[in-house]
N, C-alpha and C positions, 0 to 999 in steps of 0.2 A: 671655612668649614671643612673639617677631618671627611674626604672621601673614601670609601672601602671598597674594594672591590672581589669578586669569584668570576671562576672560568668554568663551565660546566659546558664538555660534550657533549651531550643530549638533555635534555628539558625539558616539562610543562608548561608552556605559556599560556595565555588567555584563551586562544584559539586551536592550536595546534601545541605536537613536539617542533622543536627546533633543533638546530646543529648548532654545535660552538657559539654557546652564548656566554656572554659577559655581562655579569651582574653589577651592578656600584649602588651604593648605599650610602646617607651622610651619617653624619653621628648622632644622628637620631633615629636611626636605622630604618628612615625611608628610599626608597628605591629611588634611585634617582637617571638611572639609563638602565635597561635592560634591551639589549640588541644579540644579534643572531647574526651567524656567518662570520665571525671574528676568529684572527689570530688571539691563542693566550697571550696576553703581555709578562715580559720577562717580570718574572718573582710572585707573579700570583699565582695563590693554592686555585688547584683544578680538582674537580671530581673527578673520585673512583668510578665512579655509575652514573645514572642518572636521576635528576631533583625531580620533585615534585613539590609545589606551593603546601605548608604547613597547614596542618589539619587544622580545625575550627573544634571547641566541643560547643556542641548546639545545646549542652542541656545540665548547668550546674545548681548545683544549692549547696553555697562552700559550708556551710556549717555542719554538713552532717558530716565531714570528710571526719570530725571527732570523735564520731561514734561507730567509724567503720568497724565492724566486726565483733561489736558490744550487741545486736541485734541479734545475729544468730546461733544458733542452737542447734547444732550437728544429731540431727539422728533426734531431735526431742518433740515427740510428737505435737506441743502444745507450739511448736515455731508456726509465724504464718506472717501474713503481711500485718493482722494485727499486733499480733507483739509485738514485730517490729517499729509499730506506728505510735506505740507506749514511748518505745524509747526515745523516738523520734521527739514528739511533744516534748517530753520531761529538757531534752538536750533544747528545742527551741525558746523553752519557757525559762530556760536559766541563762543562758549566751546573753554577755556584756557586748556593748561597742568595740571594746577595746578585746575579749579576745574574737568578736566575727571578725578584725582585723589581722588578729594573728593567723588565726584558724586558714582564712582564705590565702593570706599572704604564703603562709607553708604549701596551701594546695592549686593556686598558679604558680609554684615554683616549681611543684611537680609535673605541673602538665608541662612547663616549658621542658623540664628534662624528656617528658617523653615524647615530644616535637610539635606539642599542641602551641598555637601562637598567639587565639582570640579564641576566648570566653563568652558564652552566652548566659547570663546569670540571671536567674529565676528566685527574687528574691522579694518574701514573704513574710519575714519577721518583723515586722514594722515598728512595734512599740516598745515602751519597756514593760518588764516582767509580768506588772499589775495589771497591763491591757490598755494604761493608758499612752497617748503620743508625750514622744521627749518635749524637751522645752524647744529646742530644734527639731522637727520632725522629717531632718533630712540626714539624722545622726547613724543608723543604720546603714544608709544609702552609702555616705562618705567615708562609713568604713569599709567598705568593698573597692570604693573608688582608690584610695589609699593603697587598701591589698595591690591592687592590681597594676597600679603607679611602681610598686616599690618591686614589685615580681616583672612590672618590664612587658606583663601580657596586656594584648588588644581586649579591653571589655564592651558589651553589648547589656547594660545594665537593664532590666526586665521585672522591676514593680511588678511583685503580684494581687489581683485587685479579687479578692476572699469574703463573701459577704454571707454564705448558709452552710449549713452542715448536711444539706440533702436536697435534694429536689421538693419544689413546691415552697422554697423558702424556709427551711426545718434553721431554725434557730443553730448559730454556733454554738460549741462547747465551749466550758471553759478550758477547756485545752487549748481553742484555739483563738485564745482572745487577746495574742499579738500581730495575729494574722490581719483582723478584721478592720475593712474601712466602708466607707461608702463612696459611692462612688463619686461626688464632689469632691470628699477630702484625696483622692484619689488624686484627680484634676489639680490639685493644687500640688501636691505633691509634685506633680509631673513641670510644673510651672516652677515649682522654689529649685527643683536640682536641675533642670536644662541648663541653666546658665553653667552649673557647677560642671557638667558632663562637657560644656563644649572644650570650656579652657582646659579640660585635662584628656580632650582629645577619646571623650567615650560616647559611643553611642546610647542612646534610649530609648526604650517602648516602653510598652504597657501589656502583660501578660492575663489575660482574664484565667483565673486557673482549672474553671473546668464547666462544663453546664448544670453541675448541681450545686457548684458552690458560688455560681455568678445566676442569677434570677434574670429573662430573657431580658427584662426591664431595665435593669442593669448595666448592661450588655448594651445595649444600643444608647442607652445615654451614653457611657464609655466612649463609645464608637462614633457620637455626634460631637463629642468632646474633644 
């Protein structure tokens, strides 16, 4: 196995900065020594400055990366979170498997460019168009896993579990009837792509998305789940 290594003067490590640290990595770009108090060895790149461990984004939903800046409206009085929430729906109620796998795939490449290394994906589109589950109902999920395979980023895949449109249990829209499960199909969900998440080296939770749109009931089934 291809070992890689950097020499960095000052650093971030787990606990402390350190001095002359020497990074090594294998080809699959796990750390494989990171040690402190080192001579550089001849021919490895050394920092200008000092590292710091790659940022994490703790909070995506790659599909809207499509409709960046289709929302707003400069200066027009009628912009607000609602119309932006029109647009939002219309983009979530049309997105295919195959472009959430584009979509995402372009916007973890982005984040790697700007030093982000692992994804925390908050993801809510569950069904297809009609509201009902695919014939695979882990078709969505695998197109994030894919993305994120092919862009090379650390994913935290994060099912969101969407069951009212208000507090007191206020019935979904049809806006949002890709969104919706209950909380069993839920569990299962969680059970059909663990297998999928290990072998490709991603993590997974369960994101309840909010107290009005998860019923306390809910909620704790999830939680015993």
């Amino acid at each position: 196995m291809t070992t890689r290594s950097f020499f960095a003067p000052h650093a971030l490590l787990t606990n402390n900065w350190a001095q002359n640290v020497l990074l090594e990595w294998d080809e699959n770009g796990a750390f494989t020594r990171v040690t402190a108090n080192e001579s550089c060895p001849l021919g490895v790149a050394s920092a200008k400055g000092p590292i710091v461990p790659a940022m994490p984004n703790l909070h995506s939903h790659a599909f809207q990366r499509a409709m960046a800046g289709l929302a707003e409206m400069r200066g027009g009085s009628n912009d607000s979170f609602w119309s932006w929430r029109q647009v939002m729906y219309s983009f979530a109620n049309a997105v295919t498997p195959q472009q959430l796998e584009d979509i995402a795939t372009w916007l973890y490449i982005e984040m790697m460019e700007a030093g982000y290394t692992s994804v925390c994906e908050f993801h809510y589109v569950h069904h297809d168009p009609s509201g009902k589950p695919y014939a695979d109902d882990t078709e969505m999920c695998q197109a994030l896993i894919a993305a994120a395979g092919t862009a090379g980023i650390g994913l935290t895949l994060l099912p969101v579990l969407y069951q009212s449109a208000g507090f007191a249990g206020a019935p979904p829209s049809n806006d949002q009837r890709r969104f919706i499960r209950s909380t069993d199909s839920m569990l299962r969900l969680l059970d059909r792509i663990g297998n999928t998440c290990g072998a490709n080296n991603v993590r997974l939770g369960l994101a309840p998305h909010s107290l009005r749109a998860v019923p306390p009931s809910a909620l704790k089934a999830a939680l015993a789940g």
